[in-house]
Legacy VTK file of the C-alpha trace (Angstrom):
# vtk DataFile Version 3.0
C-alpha trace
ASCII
DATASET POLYDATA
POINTS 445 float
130.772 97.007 79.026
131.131 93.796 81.116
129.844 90.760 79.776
128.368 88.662 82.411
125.735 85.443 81.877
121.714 85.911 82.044
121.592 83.350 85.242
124.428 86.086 87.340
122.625 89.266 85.938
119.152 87.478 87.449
120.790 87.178 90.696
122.112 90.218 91.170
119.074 92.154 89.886
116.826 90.694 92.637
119.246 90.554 95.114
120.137 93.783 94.792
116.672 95.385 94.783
115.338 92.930 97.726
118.843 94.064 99.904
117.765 97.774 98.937
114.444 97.802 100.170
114.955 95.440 103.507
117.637 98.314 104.397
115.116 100.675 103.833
115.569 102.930 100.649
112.464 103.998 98.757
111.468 101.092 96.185
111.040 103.497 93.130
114.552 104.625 93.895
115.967 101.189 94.158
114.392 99.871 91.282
115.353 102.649 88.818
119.005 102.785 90.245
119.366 99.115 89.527
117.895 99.686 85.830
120.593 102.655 85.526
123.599 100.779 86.740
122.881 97.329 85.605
122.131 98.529 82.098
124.814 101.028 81.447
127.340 98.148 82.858
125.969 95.212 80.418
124.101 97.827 77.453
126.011 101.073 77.533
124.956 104.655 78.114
122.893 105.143 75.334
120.910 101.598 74.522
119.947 101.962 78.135
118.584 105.595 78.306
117.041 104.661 75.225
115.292 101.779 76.919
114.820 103.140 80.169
113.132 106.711 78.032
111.151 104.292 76.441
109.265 101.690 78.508
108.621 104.433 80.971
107.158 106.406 78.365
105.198 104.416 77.163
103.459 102.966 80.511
102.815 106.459 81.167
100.694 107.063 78.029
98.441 104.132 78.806
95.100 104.549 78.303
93.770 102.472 80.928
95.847 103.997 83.484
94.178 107.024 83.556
91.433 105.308 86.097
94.062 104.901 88.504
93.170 108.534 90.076
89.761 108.940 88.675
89.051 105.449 91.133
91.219 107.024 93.820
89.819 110.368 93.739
86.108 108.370 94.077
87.480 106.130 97.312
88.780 109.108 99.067
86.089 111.367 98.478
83.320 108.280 99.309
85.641 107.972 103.030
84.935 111.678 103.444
81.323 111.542 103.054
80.486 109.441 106.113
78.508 106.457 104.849
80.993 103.882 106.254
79.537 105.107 109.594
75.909 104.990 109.221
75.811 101.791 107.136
77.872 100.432 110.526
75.055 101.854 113.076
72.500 100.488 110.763
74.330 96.789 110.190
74.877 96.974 114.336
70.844 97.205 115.173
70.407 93.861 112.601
73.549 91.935 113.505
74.525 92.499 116.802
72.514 90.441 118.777
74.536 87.569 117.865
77.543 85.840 118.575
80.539 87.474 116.544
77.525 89.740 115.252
79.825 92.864 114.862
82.562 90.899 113.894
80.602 89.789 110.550
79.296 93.539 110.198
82.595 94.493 110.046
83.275 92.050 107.039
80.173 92.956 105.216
81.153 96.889 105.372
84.648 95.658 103.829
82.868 94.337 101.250
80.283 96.499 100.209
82.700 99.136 100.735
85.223 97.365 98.505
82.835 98.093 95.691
83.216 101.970 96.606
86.714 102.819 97.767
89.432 100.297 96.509
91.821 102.435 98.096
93.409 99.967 101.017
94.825 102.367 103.322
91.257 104.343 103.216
89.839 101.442 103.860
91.369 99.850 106.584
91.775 102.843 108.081
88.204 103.668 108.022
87.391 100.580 109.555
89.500 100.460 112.200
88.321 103.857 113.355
84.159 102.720 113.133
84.288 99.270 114.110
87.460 98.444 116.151
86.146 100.164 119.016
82.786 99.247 119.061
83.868 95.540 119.108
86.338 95.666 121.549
84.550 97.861 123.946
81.602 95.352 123.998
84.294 92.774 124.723
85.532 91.475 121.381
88.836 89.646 121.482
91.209 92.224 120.486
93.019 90.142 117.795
89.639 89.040 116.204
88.441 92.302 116.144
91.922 94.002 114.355
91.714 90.442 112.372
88.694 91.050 111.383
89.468 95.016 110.357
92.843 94.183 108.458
91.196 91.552 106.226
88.154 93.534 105.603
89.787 96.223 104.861
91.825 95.068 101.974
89.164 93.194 100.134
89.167 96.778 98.612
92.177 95.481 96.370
90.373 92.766 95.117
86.717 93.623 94.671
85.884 96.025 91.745
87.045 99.323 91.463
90.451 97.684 92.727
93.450 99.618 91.586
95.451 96.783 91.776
93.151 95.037 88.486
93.215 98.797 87.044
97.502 98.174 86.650
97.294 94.420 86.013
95.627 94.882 83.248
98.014 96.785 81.123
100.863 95.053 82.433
99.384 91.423 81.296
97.578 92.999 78.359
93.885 91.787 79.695
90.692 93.628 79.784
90.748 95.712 83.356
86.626 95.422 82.847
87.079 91.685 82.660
89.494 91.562 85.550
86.688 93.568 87.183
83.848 91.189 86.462
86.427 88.067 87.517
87.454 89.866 90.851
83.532 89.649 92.530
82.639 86.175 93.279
86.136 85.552 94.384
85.914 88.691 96.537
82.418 87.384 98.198
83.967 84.380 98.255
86.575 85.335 100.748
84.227 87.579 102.700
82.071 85.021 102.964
85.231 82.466 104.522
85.500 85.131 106.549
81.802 85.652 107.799
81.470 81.833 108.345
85.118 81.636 110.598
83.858 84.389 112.897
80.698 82.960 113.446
81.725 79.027 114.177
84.874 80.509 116.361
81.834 82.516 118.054
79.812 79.807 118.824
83.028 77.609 119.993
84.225 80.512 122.180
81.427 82.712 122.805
83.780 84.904 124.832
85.183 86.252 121.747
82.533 87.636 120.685
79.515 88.419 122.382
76.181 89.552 121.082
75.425 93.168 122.534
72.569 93.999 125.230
69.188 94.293 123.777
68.755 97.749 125.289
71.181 98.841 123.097
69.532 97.828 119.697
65.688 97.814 121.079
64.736 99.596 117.877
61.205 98.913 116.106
61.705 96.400 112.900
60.082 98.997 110.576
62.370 101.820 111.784
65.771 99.566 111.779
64.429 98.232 108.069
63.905 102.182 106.694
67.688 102.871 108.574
69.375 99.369 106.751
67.634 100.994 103.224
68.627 103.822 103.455
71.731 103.547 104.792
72.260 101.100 101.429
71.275 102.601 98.580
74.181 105.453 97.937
76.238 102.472 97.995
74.553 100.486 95.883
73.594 103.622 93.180
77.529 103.901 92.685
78.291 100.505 92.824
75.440 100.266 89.729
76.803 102.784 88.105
80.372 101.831 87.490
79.997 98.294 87.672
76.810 97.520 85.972
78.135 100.503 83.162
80.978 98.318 82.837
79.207 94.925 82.905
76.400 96.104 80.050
79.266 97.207 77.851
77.835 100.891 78.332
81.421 102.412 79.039
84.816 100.976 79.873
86.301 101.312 83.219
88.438 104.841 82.515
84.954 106.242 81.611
83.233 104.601 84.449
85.606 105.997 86.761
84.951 109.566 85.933
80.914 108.467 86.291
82.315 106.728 90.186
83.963 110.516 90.861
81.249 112.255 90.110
78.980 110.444 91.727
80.949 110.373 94.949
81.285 113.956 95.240
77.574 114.249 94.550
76.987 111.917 97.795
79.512 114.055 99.329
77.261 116.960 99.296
74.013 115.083 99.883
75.453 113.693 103.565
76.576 117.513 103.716
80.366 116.737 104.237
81.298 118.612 100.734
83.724 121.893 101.289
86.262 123.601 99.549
88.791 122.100 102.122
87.712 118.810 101.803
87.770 118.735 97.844
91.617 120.531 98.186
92.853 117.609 100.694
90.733 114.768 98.372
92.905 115.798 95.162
95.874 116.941 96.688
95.593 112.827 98.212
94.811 111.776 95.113
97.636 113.107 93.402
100.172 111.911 95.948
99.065 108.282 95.602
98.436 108.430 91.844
102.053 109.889 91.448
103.303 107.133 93.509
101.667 104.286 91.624
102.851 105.393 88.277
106.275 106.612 89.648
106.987 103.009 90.545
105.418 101.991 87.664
107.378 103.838 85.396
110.794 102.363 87.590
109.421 99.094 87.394
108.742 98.961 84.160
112.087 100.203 82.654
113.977 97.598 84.637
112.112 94.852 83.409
112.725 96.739 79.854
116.858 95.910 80.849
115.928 92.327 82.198
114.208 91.223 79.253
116.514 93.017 76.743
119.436 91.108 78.331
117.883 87.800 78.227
117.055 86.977 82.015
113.137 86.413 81.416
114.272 83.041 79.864
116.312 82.322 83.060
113.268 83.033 84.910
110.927 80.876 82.703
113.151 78.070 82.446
113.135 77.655 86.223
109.490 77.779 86.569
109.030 75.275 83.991
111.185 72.866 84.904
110.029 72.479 88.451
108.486 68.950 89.451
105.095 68.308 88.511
104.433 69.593 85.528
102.319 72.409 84.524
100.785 72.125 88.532
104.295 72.233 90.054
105.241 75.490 87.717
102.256 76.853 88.634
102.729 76.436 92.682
106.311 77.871 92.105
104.915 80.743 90.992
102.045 81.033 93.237
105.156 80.475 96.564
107.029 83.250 94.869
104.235 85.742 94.948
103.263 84.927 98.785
107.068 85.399 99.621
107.512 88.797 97.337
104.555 89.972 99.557
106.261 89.440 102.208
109.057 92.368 101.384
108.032 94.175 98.466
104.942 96.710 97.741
102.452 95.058 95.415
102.952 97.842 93.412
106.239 96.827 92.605
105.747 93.028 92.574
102.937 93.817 89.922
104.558 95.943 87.489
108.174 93.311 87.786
107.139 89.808 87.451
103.723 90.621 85.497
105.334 91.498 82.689
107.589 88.099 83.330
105.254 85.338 84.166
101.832 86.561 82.650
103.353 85.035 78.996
103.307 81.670 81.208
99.603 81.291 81.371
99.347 80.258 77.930
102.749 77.954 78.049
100.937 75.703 81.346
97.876 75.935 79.280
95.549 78.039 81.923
93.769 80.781 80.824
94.981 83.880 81.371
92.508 85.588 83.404
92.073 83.086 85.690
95.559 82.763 85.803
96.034 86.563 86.607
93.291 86.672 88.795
94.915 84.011 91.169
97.791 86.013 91.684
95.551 88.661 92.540
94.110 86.864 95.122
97.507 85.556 96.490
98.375 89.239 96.770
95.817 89.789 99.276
97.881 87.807 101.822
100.747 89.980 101.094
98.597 93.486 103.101
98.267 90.763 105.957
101.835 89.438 106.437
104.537 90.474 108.294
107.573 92.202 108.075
106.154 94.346 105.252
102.207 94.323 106.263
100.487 97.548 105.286
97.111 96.715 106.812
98.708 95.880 110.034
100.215 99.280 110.473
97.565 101.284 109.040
95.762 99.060 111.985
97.770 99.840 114.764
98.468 103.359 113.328
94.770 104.523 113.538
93.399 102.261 116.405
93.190 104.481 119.334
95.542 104.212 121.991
92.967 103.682 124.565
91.872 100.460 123.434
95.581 99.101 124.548
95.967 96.768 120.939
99.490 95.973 120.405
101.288 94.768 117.027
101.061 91.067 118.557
97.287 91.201 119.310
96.691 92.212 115.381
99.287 89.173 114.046
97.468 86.672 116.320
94.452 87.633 114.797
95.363 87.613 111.330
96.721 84.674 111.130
93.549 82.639 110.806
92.423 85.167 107.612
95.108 84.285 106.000
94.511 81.011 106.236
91.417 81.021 104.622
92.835 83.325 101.811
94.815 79.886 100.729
91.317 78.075 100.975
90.238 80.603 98.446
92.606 79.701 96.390
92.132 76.444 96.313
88.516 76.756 95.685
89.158 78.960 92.618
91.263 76.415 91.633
88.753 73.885 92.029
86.082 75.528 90.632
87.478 78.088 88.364
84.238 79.395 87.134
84.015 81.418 89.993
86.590 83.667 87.986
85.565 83.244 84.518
81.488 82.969 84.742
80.928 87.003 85.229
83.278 87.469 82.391
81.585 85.571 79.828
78.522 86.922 80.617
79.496 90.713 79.828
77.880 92.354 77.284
80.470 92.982 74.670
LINES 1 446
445 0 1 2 3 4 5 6 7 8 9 10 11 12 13 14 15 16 17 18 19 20 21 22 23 24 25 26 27 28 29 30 31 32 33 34 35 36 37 38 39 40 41 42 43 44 45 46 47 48 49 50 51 52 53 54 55 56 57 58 59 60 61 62 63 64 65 66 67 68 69 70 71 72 73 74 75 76 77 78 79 80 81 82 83 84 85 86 87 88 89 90 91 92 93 94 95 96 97 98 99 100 101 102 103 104 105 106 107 108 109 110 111 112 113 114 115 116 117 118 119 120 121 122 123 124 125 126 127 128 129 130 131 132 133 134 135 136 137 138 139 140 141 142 143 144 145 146 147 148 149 150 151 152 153 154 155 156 157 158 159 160 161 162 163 164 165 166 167 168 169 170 171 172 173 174 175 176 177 178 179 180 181 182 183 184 185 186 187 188 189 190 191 192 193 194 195 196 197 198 199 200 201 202 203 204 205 206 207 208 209 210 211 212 213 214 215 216 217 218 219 220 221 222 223 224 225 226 227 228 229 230 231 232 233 234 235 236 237 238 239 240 241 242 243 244 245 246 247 248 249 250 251 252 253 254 255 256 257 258 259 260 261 262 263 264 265 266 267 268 269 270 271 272 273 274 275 276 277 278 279 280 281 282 283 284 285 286 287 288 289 290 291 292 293 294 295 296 297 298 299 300 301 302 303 304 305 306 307 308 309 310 311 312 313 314 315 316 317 318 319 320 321 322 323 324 325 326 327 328 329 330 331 332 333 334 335 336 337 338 339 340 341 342 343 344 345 346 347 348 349 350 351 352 353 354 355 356 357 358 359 360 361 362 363 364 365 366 367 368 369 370 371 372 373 374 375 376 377 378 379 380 381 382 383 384 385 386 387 388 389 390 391 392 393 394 395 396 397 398 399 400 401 402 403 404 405 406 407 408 409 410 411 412 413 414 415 416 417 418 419 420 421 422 423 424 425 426 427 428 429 430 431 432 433 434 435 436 437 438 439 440 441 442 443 444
């Protein structure tokens, strides 16, 4: 075995598995190959299999992780059922007779959305396809409009049923239900950022956004109301029932996942988009993304099993600490690393490595832990929005039709602004941190 210091085992560990993944290897595979080699070279053959066997194991046999596909299985199936596209057509007739009017529609389906699906690719995607077009054939600015798609799209993976809070939760050993209740006024809080930026960039520049011809939402108040209503409620019945389930202390969030499936297929059938073929490609999805969560997960896990066992979480913590400005200046070093892991790395993978690390922290800077967690939940959002690694922008450009002309640059000049206001978020929940920990001392235990 070679016997090397905590501080060059660090280093090589991360270097390694950031190297891997900018050349372009799978990150499951890179992060178990670096837990094989690392730990047979510094452990031996058998305390690492033993290790590795175990930490996998036993993430795998969490409890809480079973919502992961129940919550996926309810996103997908919710995209399949149409109501993204009528609550749209209803939101247009009230909204888009202003300025930046289907801009701000766009960010309210995001959000109520958000409550539904929690699935970002679903929901990006589905936006991109009902509102992108609509707001840049009535002359939108094309990189408001994808702007305005990316960022409502992944408020999905912070507004309950987020899968993201589903796997920080075990990881940090929190309540996921309390995680859930601390995600939702920071999620409206951000939509709202959003809402208010479209509209005052509207009014500056009314060219970006301009409000559509009355002839094309000349439709009776009483009709348009009875369209809005109904076009809500499905929405709102599932949101109630695995939210307010959760909040009333009725069921925890594995069994109010199953109640979120269920009731998604049942809305399935009511808008009549329920078949055989649709439930096959729904679970067949389901299991694809559920395997790849918990197959990095499992990778993940077992090489911060070899980190920890060979002492390189103190190398970590000691570094954080001792940065300038106490418990503030720890705390912003570990808020910058986040923002630049999300530059290169899944959040799948930055969750399940440096949770485990820096959630023991919370208590050390003397923050509390959820609002702690919750903050690097929020940082994480930036990570969908910026580039090289970017999901939302690709799942953007990937599904925007290629009529429309939009072009990789058109959706970074438009995002740029969002993710702006993400950081004002942040600084607002550090402000005023009882927008994360009100809802959660107000459940019902």
């Amino acid at each position: 075995m070679i016997e090397l210091s905590p501080e060059i085992i660090t280093f090589v560990l991360f270097g390694a598995v950031l190297t891997g993944i900018l050349v372009g290897f799978p990150l499951a595979y890179v992060i178990g190959g670096m837990a094989l080699l690392v730990g047979i070279a510094t452990l031996g053959t058998e305390t690492t299999a033993q290790i590795l066997y175990q930490r996998a194991y036993d993430l795998v046999q969490n409890y809480s992780l079973v919502a992961v596909p129940l919550f996926v299985f309810m996103g997908l199936m919710l995209e399949r059922s149409g109501i993204a596209g009528t609550l749209y057509d209803a939101l247009y007739l009230w909204l888009g007779g202003f300025r930046g009017g289907l801009a701000v529609t766009t960010v309210l389906i995001g959000t109520i959305m958000a409550a539904c699906v929690g699935v970002i690719a679903a929901s990006v995607t589905m936006l991109t396809l009902v509102a992108l077009p609509s707001m840049i054939g009535k002359g939108y600015d094309k990189g408001l409009a994808a702007g305005t798609c990316c960022v409502g799209g992944t408020l999905g993976i912070l507004i309950p049923p987020s899968i993201m809070l589903v796997v920080y939760g075990p990881m940090a050993q929190l309540s996921v239900g309390k995680l859930f209740m601390a995600a939702v006024f920071p999620g409206l809080t951000l939509a709202g950022l959003y809402s208010v930026y479209i509209v005052v960039r509207c009014i500056l520049r009314p060219s970006d956004g301009p409000p559509v011809p009355i002839e094309e939402r000349n439709v009776p108040f009483i009709a348009k109301t009875a369209i809005l209503a109904k076009s809500l409620l499905p929405p709102a019945l599932l949101i109630s029932a695995v939210l307010g389930s959760i909040f009333f202390g009725i069921a925890p969030p594995t069994e109010a996942a199953a109640v979120g499936a269920t009731a998604a297929t049942l809305l399935a059938v009511v808008y009549h988009k329920f078949t055989f073929q649709v439930l096959k490609e729904v679970s067949l999805e389901t299991m694809r993304i559920s395997s790849f969560v918990l197959f990095i997960g499992a990778m993940s896990f077992a090489l911060v099993g070899v980190f920890l066992m060979l002492g390189c979480g103190h190398v970590v913590e000691d570094l954080i600490l001792s940065a300038p400005g106490g418990n503030w200046g720890a705390f912003a070093v570990i808020m910058l690393m986040v923002f630049l892991l999300g530059m290169f790395i899944d959040w799948i993978g930055i969750l399940f490595i440096i949770v485990p690390i820096i959630a023991p922290l919370s208590v050390k800077l003397g923050m509390d832990p959820l609002w702690f967690g919750m903050m690097i939940i929020i940082n994480l959002q930036m990570s969908f929005n910026t580039p090289p690694f970017a999901p939302a922008i690709f799942f953007v450009k990937g599904s925007a039709p290629q009529v429309l002309g939009l072009t990789t640059a058109d959706i970074i000049r438009g995002i740029v602004p969002f993710v702006a206001l993400i950081v004002v978020g942040l600084l607002l929940c550090v402000v005023f941190p009882q927008l994360i920990l009100w809802l959660p001392n107000m459940m019902i235990k």
